[in-house]
C-alpha positions as CSV (number, residue, x, y, z in Angstrom):
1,X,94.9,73.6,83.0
2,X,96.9,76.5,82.4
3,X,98.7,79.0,85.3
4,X,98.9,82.8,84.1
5,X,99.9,86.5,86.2
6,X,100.6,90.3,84.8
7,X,100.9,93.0,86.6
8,X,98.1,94.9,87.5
9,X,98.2,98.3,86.2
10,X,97.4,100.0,89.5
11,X,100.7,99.1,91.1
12,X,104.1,100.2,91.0
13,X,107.2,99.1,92.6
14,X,110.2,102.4,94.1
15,X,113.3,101.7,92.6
16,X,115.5,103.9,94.1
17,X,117.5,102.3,97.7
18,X,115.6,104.4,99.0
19,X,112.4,106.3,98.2
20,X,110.4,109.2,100.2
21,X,106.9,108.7,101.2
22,X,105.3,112.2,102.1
23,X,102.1,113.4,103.6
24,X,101.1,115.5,100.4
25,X,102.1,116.2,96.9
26,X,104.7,118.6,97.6
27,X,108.6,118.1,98.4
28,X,108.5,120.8,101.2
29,X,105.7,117.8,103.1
30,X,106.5,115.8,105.5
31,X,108.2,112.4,104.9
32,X,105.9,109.8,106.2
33,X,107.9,107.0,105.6
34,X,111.3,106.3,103.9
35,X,110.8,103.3,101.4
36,X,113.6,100.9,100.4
37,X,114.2,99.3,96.6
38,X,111.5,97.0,95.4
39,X,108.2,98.2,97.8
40,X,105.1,97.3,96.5
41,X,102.5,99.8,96.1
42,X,99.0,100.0,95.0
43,X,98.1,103.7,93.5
44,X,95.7,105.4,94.8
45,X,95.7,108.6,92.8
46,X,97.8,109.9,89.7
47,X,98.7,113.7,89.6
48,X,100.8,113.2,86.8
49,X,104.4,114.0,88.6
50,X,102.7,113.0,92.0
51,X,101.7,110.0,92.6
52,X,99.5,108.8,96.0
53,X,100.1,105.2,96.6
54,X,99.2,102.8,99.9
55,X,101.4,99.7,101.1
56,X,100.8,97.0,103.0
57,X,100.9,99.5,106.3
58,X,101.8,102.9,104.9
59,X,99.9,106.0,102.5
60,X,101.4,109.0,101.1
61,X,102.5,111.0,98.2
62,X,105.6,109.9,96.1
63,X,107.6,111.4,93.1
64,X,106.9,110.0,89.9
65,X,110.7,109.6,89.4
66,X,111.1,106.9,91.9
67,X,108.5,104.8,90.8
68,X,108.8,102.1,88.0
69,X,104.9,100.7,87.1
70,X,106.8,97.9,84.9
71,X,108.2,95.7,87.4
72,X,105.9,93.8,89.9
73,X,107.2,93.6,93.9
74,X,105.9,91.9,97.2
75,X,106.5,91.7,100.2
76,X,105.4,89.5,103.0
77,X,103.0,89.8,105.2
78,X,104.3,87.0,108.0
79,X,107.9,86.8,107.9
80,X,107.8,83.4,109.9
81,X,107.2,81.7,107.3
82,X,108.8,84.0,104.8
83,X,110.6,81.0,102.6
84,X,109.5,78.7,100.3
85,X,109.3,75.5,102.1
86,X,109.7,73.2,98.8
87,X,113.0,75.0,98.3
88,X,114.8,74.3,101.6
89,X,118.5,73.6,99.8
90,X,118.5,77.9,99.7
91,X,121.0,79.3,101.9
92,X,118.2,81.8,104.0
93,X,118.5,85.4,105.8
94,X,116.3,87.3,108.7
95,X,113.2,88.8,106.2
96,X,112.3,92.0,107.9
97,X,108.4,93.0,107.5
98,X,109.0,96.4,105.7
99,X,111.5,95.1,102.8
100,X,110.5,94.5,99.5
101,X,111.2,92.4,96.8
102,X,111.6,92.3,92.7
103,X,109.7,89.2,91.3
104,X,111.4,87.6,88.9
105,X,109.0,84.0,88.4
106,X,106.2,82.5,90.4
107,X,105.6,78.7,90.9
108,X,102.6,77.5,93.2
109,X,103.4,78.4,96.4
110,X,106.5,80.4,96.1
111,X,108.0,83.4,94.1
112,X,112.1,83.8,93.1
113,X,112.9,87.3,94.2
114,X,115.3,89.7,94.3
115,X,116.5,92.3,96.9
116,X,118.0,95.5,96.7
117,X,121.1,93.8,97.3
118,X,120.7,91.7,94.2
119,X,120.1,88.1,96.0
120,X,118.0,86.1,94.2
121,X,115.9,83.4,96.9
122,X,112.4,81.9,97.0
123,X,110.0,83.1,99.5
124,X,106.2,81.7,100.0
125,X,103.8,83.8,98.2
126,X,101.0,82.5,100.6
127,X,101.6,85.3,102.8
128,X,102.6,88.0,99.7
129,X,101.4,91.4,99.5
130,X,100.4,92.7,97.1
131,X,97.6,89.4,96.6
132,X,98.6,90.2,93.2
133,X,102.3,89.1,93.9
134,X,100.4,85.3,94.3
135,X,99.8,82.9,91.6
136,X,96.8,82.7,90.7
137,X,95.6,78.8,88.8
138,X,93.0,78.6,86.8
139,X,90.7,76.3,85.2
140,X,89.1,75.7,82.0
């Protein structure tokens, strides 16, 4: 039995503090939604230096610049239950719903992270989003 992940190559994480979402592929549209460090997103669409992406509760246009398709983020879909329960001896911190997260190793159950503050914790990938952002067994 063997445990594997990669990043899918529909996905991209913003790595800027904070990244614009906009209704269409211009700078002059409207921002839809103002994205902190490390937000997952699935792309949609690829216009070369626009890029249309969906989140967990958000879609819009955002610049290729701010974008890195490299790293591989999550957030968390129910932040009651946000951290990894077989790592309790972490010191913990309110998880808000829209903040994402840098992964930097997955175990069963839970993912180390890091913020955009640079904290590294463990949070339950039960409740992950992307599904990606989950670890995945498999058997052969």
């Amino acid at each position: 039995m063997f445990a594997s992940w990669s990043i899918s190559s529909d996905a991209a994480c913003t790595i800027k503090y904070k990244s614009n979402l906009r209704g269409a592929p211009t700078t002059t549209a409207s921002v839809v939604s103002s994205l902190p460090k490390y937000s997952p997103l699935k792309i949609v669409k690829d216009d070369g230096h626009w890029i249309k992406v969906k989140g967990l509760k958000f879609e819009g246009w955002i610049f290729h610049t701010l974008i890195d398709r490299d790293l591989e983020c999550m957030s968390v879909k129910n932040t009651n239950s946000s951290f990894c329960p077989s790592k309790l001896d972490q010191k913990t911190r309110p998880i808000v719903a829209t903040e994402g997260f840098k992964v930097l190793k997955k175990e069963i159950g839970c993912n180390q992270v890091l913020d955009k503050y640079g904290k590294r914790i463990w949070l339950n990938n039960t409740s992950a989003w992307p599904d990606s952002a989950s670890m995945k067994i498999m058997f052969n």
